[in-house]
C-alpha positions as CSV (number, residue, x, y, z in Angstrom):
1,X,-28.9,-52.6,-54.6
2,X,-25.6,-52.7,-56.2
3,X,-23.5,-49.9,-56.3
4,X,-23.2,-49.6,-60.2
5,X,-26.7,-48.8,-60.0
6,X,-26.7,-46.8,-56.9
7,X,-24.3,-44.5,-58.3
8,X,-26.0,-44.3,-61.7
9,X,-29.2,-43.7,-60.1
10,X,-27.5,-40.8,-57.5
11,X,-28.6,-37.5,-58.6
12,X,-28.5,-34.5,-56.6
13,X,-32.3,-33.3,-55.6
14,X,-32.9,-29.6,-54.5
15,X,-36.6,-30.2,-53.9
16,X,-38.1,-32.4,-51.0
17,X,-41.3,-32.9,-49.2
18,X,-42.1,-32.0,-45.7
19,X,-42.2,-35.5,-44.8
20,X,-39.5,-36.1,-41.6
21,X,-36.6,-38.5,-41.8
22,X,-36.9,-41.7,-39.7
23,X,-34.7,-41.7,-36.6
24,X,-34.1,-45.0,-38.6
25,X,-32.7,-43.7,-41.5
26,X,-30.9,-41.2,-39.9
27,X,-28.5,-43.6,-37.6
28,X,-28.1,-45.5,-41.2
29,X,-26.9,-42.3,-42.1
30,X,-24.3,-41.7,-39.5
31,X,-22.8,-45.1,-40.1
32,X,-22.2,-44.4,-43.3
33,X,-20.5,-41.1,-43.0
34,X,-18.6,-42.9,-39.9
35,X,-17.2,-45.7,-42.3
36,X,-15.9,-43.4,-44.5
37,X,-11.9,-43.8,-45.0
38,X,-9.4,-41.3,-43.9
39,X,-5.6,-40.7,-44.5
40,X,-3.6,-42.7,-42.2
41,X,-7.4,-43.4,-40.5
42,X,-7.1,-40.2,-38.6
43,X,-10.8,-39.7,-38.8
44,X,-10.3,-36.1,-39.4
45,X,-14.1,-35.4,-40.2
46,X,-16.8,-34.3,-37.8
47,X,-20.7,-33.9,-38.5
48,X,-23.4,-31.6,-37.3
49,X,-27.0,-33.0,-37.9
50,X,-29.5,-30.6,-38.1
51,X,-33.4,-30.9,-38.2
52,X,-34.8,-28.0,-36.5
53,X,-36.1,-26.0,-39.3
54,X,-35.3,-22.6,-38.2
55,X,-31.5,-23.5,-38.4
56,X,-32.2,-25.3,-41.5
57,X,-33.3,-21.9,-43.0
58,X,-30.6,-20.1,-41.4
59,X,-28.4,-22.7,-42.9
60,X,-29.8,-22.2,-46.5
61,X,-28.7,-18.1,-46.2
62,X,-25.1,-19.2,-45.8
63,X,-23.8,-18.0,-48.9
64,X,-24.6,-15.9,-51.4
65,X,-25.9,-18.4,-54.5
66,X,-27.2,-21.9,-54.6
67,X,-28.1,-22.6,-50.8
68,X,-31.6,-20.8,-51.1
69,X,-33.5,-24.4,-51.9
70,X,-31.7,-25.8,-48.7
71,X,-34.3,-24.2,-46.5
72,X,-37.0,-27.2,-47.8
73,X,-34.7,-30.0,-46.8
74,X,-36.0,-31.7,-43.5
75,X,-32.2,-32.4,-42.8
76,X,-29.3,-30.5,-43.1
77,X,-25.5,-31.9,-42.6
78,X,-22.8,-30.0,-42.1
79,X,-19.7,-32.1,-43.1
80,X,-16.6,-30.4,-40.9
81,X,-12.4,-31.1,-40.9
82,X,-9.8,-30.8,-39.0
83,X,-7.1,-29.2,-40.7
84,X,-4.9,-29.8,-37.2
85,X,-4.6,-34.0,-37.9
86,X,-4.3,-33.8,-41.7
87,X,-3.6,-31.8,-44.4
88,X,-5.9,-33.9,-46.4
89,X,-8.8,-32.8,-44.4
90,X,-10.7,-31.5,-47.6
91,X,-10.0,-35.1,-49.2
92,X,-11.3,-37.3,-46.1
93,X,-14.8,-34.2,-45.9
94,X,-15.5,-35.0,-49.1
95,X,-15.2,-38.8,-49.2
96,X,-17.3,-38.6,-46.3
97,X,-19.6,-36.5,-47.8
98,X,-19.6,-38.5,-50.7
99,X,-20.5,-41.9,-48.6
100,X,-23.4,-39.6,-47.4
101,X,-24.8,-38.7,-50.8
102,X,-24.9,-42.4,-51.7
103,X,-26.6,-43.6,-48.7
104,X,-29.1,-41.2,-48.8
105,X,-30.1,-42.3,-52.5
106,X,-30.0,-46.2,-51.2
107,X,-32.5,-44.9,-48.5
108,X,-34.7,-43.7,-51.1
109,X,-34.0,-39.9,-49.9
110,X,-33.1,-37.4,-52.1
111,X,-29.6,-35.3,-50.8
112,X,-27.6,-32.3,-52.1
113,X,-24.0,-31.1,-51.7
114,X,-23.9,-27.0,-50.7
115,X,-20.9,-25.7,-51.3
116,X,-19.7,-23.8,-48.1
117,X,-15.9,-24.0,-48.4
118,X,-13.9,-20.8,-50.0
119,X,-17.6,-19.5,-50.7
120,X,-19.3,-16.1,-49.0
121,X,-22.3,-14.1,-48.9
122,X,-23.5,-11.6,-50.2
123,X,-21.2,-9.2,-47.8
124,X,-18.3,-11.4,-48.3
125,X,-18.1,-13.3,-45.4
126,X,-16.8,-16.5,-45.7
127,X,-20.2,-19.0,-45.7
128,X,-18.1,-21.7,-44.0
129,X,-17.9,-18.9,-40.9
130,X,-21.5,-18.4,-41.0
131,X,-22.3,-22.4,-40.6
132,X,-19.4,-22.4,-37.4
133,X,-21.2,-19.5,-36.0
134,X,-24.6,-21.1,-36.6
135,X,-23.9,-24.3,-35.4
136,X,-21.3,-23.6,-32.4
137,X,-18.3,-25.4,-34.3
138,X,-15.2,-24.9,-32.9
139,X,-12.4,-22.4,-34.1
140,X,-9.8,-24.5,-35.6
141,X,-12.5,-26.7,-37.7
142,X,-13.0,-26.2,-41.4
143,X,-16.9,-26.6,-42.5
144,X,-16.3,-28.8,-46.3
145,X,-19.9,-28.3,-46.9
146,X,-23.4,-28.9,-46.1
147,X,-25.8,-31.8,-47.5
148,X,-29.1,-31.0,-47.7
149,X,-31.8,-34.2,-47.4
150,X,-35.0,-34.8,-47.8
151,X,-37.8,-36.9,-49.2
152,X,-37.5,-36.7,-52.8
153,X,-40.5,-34.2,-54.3
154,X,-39.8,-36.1,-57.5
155,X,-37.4,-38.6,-59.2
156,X,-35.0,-37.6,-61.8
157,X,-33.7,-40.1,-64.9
158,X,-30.7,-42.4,-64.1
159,X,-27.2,-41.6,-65.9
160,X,-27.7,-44.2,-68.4
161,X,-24.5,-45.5,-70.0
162,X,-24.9,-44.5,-73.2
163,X,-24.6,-40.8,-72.1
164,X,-21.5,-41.3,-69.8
165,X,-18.6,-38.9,-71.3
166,X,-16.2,-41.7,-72.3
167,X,-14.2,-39.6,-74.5
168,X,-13.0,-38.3,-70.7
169,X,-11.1,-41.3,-69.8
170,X,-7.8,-41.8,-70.8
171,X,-6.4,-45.5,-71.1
172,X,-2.1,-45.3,-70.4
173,X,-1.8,-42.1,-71.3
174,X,-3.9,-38.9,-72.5
């Protein structure tokens, strides 16, 4: 597929079946995140796979609002820096996370982004502790966020180009 239409076919997906991931598809996954690019290659990004359920549900009571759906994904990536080689570590997290999202679509699987960084719950802690805690990372690591994958429970409509905000690109100057 080429990536114009990858990209315009990329939506996020917050429902899924129950249907497991391939060990397949989830190596093609780890290359991709793996290839993503990092300032002065640095590889400041780690990743924490998840498919046992119970910590996937655990996972999706991280925060306070919008992880709740998380708890049907069949995987659940957790997308960590390392604010100790780079102060770009939130840049080189989300390009990885990023690469992630669109791999996921070219494997047919539906992903989401969950917010966990400078988010809490609902007694205020800090959701990015609760997914260290959870998933034994290291102090000294920043969680970015988690993706959430799955088999898609349905599709969703394309961007088309038609609808793309053009009036938001600014040619030479604003």
């Amino acid at each position: 597929m080429e990536l114009t239409e990858l990209m315009m076919r990329r939506r996020s997906h917050r429902k899924f079946t129950e249907e497991a991931i391939s060990k397949e598809d989830i190596k093609e996954l780890q290359k991709a995140v793996l290839t993503a690019p990092t300032s002065k290659n640095c590889m400041s990004w780690h990743f924490v796979f998840v498919s046992d359920k119970d910590k996937i549900v655990a996972l999706s009571k991280c925060k306070e609002h919008g992880a709740t759906f998380m708890e049907n994904a069949t995987l659940a990536i957790a997308v960590v820096g390392d604010p100790n080689k780079t102060d770009v570590w939130v840049e080189d997290s989300s390009i990885a996370a990023t690469y992630l999202l669109l791999k996921a679509e070219e494997l047919g699987l539906g992903a989401c982004w969950v917010q966990t960084r400078l988010r809490s719950d609902a007694n205020g802690k800090m959701a990015s502790e609760n997914v260290r805690e959870l998933l034994s990372i290291p102090n000294g690591y920043e969680v970015e966020c988690v993706i959430a994958i799955g088999h898609k429970a349905a599709e969703r409509t394309p961007y088309s180009d038609d609808k793309l905000p053009y009036d938001q690109v600014h040619m030479e100057k604003w």
